[in-house]
Z-matrix of the N, CA and C atoms (Angstrom, degrees):
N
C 1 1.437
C 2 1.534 1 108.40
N 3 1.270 2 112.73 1 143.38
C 4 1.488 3 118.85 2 -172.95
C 5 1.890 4 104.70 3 -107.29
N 6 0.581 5 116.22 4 124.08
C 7 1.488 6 122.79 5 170.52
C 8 1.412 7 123.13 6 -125.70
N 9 1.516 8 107.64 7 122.17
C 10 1.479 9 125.67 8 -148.89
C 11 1.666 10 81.22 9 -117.93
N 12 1.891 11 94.10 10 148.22
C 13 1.272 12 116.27 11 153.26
C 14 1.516 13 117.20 12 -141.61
N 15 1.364 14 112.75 13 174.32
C 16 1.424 15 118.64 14 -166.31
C 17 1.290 16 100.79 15 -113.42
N 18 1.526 17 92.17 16 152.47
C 19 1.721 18 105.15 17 173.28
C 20 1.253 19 117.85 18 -144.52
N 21 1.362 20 135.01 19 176.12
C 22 1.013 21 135.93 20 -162.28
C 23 1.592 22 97.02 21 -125.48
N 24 1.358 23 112.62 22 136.38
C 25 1.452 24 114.67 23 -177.90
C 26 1.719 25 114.57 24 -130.08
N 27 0.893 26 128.18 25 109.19
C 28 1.513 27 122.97 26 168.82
C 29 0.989 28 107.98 27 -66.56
N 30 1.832 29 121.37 28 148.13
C 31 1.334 30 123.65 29 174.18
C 32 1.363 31 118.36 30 -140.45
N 33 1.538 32 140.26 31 98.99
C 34 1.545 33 122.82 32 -156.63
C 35 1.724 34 89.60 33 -80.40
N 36 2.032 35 96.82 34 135.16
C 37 1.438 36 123.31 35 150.07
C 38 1.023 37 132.54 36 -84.06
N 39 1.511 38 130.83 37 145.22
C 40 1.207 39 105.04 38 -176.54
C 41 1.800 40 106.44 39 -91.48
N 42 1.713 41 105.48 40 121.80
C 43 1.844 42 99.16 41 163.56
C 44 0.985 43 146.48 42 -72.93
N 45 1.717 44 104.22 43 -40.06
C 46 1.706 45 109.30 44 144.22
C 47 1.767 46 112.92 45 -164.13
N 48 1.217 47 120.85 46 -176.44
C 49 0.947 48 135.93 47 179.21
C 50 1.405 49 130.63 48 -147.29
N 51 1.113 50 125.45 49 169.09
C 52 1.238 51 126.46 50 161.18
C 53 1.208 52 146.70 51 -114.16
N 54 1.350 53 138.55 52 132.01
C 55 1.471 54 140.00 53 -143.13
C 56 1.685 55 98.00 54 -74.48
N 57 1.343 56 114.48 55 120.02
C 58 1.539 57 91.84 56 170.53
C 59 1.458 58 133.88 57 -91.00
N 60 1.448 59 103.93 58 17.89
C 61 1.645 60 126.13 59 160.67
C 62 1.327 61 130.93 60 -77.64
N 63 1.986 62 97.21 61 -63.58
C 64 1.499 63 109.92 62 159.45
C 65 1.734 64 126.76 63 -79.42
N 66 1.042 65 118.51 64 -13.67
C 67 1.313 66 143.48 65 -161.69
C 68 1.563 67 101.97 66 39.05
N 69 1.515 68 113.18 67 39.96
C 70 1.577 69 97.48 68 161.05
C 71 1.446 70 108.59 69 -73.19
N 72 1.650 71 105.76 70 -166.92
C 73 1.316 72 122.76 71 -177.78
C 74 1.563 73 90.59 72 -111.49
N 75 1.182 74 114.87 73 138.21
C 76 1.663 75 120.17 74 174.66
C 77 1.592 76 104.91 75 -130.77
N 78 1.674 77 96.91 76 120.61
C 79 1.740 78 115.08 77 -179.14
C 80 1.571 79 84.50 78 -126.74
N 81 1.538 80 89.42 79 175.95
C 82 1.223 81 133.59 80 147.93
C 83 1.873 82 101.04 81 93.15
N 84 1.065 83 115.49 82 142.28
C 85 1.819 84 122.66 83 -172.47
C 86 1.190 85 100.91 84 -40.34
N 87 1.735 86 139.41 85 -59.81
C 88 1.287 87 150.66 86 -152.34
C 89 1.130 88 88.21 87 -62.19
N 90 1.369 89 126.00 88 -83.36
C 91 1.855 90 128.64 89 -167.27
C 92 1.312 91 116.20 90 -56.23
N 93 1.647 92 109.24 91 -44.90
C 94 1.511 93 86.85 92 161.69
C 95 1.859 94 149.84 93 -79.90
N 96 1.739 95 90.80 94 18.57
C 97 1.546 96 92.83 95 157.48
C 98 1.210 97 125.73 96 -79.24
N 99 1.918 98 109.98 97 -34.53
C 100 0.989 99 106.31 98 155.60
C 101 1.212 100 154.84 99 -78.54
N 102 1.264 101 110.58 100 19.81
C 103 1.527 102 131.94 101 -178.95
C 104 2.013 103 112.85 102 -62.04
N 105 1.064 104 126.77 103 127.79
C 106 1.371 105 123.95 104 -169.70
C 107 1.301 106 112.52 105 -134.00
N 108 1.488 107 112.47 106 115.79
C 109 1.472 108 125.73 107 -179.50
C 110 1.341 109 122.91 108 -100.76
N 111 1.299 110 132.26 109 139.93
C 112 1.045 111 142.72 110 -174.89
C 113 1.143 112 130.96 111 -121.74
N 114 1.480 113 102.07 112 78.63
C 115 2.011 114 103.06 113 178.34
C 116 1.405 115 107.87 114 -99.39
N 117 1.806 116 98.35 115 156.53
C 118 1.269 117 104.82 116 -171.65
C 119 1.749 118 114.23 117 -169.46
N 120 1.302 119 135.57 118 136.54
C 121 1.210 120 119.00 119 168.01
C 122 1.368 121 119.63 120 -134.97
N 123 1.461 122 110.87 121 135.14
C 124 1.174 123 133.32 122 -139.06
C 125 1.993 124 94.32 123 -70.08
N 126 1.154 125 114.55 124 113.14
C 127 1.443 126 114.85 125 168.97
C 128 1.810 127 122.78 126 -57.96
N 129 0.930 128 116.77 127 175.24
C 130 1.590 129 115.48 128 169.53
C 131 1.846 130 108.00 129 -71.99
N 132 1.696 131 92.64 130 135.00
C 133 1.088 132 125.20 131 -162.85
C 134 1.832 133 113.34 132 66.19
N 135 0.647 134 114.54 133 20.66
C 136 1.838 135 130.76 134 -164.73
C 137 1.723 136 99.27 135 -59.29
N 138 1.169 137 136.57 136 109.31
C 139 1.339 138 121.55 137 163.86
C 140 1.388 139 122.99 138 -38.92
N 141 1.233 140 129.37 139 -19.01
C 142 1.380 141 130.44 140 171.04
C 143 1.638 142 115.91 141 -88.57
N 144 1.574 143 115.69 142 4.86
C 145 1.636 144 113.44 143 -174.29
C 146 1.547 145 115.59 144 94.63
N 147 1.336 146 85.35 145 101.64
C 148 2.216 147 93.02 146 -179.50
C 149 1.620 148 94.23 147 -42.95
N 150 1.427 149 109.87 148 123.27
C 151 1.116 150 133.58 149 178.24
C 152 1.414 151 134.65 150 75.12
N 153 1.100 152 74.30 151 -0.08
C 154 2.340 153 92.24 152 -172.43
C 155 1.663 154 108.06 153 -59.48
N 156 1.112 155 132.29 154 73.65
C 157 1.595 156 123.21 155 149.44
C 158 1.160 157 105.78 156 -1.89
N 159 1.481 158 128.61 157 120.47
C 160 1.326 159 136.73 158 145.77
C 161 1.332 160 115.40 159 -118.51
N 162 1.310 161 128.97 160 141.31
C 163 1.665 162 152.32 161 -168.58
C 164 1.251 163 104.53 162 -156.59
N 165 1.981 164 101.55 163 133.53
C 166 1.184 165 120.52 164 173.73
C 167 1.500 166 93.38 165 -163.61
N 168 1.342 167 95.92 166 133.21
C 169 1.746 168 122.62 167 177.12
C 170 1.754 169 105.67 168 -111.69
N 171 1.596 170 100.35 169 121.77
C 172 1.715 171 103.85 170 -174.28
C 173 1.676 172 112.90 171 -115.10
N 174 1.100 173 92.92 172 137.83
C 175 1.682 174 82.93 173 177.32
C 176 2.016 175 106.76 174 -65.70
N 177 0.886 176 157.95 175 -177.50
C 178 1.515 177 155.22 176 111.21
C 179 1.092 178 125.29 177 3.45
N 180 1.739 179 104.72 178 -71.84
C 181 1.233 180 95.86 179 168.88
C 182 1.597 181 136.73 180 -64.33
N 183 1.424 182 114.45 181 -27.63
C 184 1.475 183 111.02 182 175.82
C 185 1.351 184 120.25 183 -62.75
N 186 1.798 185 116.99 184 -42.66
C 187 1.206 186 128.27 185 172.32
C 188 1.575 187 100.87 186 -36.95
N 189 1.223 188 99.78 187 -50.37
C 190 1.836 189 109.55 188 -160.43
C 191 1.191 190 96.63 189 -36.49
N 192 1.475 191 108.12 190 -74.63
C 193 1.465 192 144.32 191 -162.66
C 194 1.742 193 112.31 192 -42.39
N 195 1.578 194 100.04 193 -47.51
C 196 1.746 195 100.81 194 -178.79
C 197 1.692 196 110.40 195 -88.23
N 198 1.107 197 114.44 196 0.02
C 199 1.271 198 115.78 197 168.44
C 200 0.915 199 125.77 198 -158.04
N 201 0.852 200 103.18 199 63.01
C 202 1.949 201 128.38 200 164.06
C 203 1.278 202 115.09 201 -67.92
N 204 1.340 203 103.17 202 -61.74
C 205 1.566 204 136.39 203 -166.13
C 206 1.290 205 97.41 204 -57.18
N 207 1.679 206 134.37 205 -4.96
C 208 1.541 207 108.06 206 -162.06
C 209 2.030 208 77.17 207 -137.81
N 210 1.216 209 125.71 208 -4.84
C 211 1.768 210 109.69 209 -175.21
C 212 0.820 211 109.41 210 -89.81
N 213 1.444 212 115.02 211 -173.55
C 214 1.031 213 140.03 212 -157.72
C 215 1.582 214 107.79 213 -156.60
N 216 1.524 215 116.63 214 137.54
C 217 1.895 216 114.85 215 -168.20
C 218 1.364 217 96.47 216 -108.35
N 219 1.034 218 118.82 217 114.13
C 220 1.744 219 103.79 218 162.63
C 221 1.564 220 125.08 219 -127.19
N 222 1.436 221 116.05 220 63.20
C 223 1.565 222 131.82 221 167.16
C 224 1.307 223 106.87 222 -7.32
């Protein structure tokens, strides 16, 4: 026999943020699906610094904007 209980779980959402390109403020569910984060740490010899943490949070549109030039759409 399996016997289940309940619990209560907190979970932080994110409410909003800010683009650190545009430095708007970005709300609302729609925009924040499109919200795009960028973690990363810089390996040995890494142009960003053997080991250097780098973070950057983009709105959509900025992403759009800095890399456009290199996508590709495929519906």
């Amino acid at each position: 026999m399996i016997i289940y209980k309940t619990e209560t779980v907190e979970q932080e959402i994110m409410d909003k943020f800010f683009c650190d390109k545009c430095k708007k403020e970005v709300f609302g569910d729609m925009e924040l699906q499109e919200a795009y984060t960028i973690r990363l740490l810089g390996g040995y010899a890494s142009v960003f610094g053997d080991g250097c943490r780098v973070d950057c949070d983009l709105c959509q549109r900025c992403l759009k904007e800095l890399i456009e030039d290199f996508c590709t759409y495929n519906n």
